[in-house]
C-alpha positions in Angstrom: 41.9 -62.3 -87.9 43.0 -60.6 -84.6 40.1 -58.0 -85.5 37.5 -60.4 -85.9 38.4 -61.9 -82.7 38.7 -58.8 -80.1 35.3 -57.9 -81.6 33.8 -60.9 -81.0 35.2 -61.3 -77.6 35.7 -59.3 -74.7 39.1 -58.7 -73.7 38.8 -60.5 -70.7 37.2 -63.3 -72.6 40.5 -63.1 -74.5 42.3 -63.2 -71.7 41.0 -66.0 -70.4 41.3 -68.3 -74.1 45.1 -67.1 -73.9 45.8 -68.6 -70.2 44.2 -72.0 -71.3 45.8 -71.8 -74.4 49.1 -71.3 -72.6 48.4 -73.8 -70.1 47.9 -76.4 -72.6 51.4 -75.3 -74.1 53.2 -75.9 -70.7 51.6 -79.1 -70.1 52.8 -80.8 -73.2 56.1 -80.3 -72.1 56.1 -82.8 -69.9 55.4 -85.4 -72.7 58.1 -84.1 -74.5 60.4 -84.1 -71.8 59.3 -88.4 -71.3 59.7 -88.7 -75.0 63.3 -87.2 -74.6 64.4 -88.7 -71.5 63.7 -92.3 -73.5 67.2 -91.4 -75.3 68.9 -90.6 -72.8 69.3 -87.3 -72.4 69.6 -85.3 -68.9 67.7 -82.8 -67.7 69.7 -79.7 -67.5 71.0 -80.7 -71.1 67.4 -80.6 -72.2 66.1 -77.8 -70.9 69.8 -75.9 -72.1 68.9 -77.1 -76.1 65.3 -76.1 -75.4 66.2 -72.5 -74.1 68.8 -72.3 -76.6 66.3 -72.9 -79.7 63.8 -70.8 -78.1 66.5 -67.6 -77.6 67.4 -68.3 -81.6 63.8 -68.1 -82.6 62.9 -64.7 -80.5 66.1 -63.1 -82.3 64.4 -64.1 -85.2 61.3 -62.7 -84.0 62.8 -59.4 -82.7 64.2 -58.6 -86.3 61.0 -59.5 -87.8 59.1 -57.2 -85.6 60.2 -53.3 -86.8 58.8 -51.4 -84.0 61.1 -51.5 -80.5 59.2 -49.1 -78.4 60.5 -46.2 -76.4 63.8 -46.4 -74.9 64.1 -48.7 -71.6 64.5 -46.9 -68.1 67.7 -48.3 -66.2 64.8 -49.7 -63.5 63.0 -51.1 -66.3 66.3 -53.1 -67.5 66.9 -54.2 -63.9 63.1 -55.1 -63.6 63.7 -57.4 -66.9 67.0 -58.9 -65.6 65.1 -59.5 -62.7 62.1 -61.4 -63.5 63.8 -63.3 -65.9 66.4 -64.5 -63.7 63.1 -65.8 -61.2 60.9 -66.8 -63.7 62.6 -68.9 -66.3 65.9 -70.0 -64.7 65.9 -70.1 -61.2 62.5 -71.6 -60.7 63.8 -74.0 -62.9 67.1 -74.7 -61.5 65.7 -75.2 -58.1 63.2 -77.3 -59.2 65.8 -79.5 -60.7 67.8 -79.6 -57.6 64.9 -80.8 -55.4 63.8 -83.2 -58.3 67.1 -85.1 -57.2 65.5 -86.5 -54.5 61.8 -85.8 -54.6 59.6 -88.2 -56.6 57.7 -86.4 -59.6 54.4 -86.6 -57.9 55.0 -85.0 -55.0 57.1 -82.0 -57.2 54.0 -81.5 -59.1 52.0 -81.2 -56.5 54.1 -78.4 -54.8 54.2 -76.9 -57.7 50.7 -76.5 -58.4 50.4 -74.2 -55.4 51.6 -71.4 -56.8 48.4 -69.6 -58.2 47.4 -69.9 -54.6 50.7 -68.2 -53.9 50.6 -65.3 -56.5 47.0 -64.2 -55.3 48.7 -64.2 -51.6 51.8 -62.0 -53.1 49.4 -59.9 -54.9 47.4 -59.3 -51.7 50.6 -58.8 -50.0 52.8 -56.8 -52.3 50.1 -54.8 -54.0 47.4 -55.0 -51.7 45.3 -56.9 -54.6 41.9 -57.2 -53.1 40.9 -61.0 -53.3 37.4 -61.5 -55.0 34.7 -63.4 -53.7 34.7 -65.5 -56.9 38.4 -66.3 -56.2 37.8 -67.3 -52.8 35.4 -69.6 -54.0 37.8 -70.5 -56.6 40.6 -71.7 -54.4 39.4 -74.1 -52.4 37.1 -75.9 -55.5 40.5 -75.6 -57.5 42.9 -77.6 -55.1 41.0 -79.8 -53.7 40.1 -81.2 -57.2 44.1 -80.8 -58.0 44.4 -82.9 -54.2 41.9 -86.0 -55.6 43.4 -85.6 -58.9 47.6 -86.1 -57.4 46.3 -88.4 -54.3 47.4 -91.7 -55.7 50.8 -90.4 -56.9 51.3 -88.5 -53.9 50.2 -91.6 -51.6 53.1 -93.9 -52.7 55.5 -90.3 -52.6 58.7 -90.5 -50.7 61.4 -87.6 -50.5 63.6 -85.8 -48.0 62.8 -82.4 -46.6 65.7 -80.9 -48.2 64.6 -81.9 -51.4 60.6 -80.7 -50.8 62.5 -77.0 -49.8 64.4 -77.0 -53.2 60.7 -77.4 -54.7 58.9 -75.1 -52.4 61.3 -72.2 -53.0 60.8 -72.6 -56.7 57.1 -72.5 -56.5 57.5 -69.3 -54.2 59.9 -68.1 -57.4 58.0 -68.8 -60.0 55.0 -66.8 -58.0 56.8 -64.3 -57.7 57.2 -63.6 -61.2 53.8 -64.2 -61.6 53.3 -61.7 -59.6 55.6 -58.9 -60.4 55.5 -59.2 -64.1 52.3 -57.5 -64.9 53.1 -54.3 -63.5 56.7 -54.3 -66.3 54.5 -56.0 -69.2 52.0 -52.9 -68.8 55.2 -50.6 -68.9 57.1 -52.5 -71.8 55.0 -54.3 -73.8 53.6 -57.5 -73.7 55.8 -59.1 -76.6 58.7 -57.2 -75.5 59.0 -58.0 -72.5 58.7 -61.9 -73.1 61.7 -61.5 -75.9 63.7 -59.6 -73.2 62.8 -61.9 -70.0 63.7 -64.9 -71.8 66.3 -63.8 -73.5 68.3 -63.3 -70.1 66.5 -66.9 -68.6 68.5 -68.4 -72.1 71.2 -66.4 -71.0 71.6 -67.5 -67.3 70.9 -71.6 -68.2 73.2 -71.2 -71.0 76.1 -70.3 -68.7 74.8 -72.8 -66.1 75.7 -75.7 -69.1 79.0 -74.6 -69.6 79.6 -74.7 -65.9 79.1 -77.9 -65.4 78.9 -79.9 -68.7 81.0 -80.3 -71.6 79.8 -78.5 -74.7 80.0 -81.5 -76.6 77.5 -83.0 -74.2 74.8 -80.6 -77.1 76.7 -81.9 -80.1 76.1 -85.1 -79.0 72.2 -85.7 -78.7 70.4 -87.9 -81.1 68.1 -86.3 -83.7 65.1 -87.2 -81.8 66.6 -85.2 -78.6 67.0 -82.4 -81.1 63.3 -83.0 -82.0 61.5 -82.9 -79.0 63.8 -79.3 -77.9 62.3 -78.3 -80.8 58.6 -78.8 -80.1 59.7 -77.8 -76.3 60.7 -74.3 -77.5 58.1 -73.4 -80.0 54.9 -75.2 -78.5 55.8 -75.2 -74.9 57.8 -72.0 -74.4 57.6 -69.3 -76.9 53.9 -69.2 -78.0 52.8 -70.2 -74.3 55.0 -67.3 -72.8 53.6 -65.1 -75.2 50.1 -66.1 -73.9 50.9 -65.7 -71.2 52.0 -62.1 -70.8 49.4 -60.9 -73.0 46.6 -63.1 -70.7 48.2 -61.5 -67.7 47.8 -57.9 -69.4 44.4 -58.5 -69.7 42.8 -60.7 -66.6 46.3 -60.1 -64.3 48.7 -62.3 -62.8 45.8 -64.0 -60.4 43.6 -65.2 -62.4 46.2 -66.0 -65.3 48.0 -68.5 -62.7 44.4 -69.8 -61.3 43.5 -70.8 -65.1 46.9 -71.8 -65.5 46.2 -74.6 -62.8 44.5 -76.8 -65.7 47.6 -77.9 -66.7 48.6 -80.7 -64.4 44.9 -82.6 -65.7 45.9 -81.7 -69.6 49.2 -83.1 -68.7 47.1 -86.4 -67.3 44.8 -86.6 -70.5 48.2 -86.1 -72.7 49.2 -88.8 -70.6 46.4 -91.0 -71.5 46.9 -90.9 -75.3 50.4 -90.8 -75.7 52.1 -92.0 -73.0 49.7 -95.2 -72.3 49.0 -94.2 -68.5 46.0 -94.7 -66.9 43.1 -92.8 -64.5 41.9 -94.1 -61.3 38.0 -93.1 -60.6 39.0 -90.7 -58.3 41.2 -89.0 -60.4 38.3 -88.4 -63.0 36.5 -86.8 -60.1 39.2 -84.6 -59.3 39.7 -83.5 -62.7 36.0 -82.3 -63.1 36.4 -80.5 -60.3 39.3 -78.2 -61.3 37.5 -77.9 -64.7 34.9 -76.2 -62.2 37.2 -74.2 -60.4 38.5 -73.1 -63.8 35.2 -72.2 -65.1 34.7 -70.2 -61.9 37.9 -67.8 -62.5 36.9 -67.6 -66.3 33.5 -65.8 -65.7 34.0 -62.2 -64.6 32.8 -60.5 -61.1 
């Protein structure tokens, strides 16, 4: 099947089908997290049950897979410990921390500046030349994601303390964007996610049992149990995967550029399941990053 595919597609065609596929992953996690939160459930709770399932299942997966690759380097270790510290836990923790006091529109907003932010830290880090497609991209991108988030963001209140908490995990989770491809080229694609999330799993796992009881877990409804379940498999493993192997094949840019058609699948997932509603302009907007989309898919 794999076969068939690569030879019908380009690899930066591929590339491309794996960030939206991976996109559409991470923005039915927010549905699951609304179906969750209807029992009850907090968030660090959720997201510990969700990284827990989802470090069980890559254990399963790394003893499936025979092949290990060569031997790590000590800087390739740290470089794992690293981004997965950034990426998958502290982004996260941070983001929780300024969703304490920042309403949910305003939080996705921020967040949705970080493929803006990993083509400045490429530029800045690598020296990444920006394309004149990308340029083009940008603006055409947000400013759709602006018309699409202006209603929420209109009726938005929060503290500056809180909109810092949120900034600094955009700028985190750009930075992993950002650093990653260089260790995925290095370690593997499939590799490095098992690794990288293994220590995010890790690190959120010991941030529970700081803080919570253990028999907080124990004592989630089956439905809780439910939607973790669909959180780790959907909406982190086989998106993470995509992910890596997208950015191995368009790099970190563009991966986080496509991966800005999340917020409008999260809006039409909205629609269907959760009974919310579109405002005119929103529709506008939305067509709009579909064009800024179809501007990073095609190739300079």
């Amino acid at each position: 099947m794999l076969n068939r595919i690569s030879t019908r597609f380009s690899s930066f065609q591929i590339g491309v089908l794996l960030a939206i596929f991976a996109s559409t992953g991470f923005a039915a996690k927010a549905i699951f997290v609304k179906l969750a939160y209807r029992y009850g459930v907090d968030a660090v709770t959720l997201v510990t049950m969700r990284m827990l399932i989802a470090a069980v299942l890559l254990h399963g997966i790394r003893l499936w897979r025979t092949e290990q690759g060569t031997p790590l380097t000590p800087k390739q270790k740290w470089a794992l410990v690293g981004l997965g510290l950034i990426g998958y836990y502290l982004s996260s923790t941070l983001d929780f921390l300024g969703l304490q006091t920042v309403s949910a529109s305003l939080e996705r907003l921020i967040l949705c500046l970080y493929p803006t932010m990993t083509v400045l830290f490429g530029a800045l880090i690598f020296g990444a030349p920006i394309s004149a497609r990308i340029k083009r991209a940008l603006p055409v991108t947000y400013f759709g994601m602006v018309l699409v988030l202006w209603p929420d963001l209109y009726h938005a209140k929060a503290d500056w303390i809180g909109i810092g908490f949120v900034v600094a995990s955009t700028i985190s989770f750009a930075l992993y964007m950002t650093l990653s491809p260089k260790v995925i080229r290095e370690v593997g694609s499939m590799r490095f996610t098992e690794l990288a999330l293994t220590v995010s799993s890790f690190a959120i796992f010991l941030h529970f049992i700081a803080t919570r009881p253990m028999a907080l877990l124990l004592a989630q409804p089956a439905p809780v149990w439910g939607y973790a379940v669909l959180m780790a498999v959907f909406s982190t493993i086989l998106p993470v995967y995509a992910t890596n192997a997208a950015m191995h094949r368009i790099g970190g840019s563009r991966t986080a550029l496509v991966g800005s058609f999340g917020p409008v699948l999260t809006i039409i997932f909205s629609l269907s399941i959760l009974g919310e509603h579109l405002s005119a302009m929103q529709w506008m907007g939305a067509a709009i990053v579909l064009s800024g989309v179809w501007l990073v898919g095609k190739k300079d």
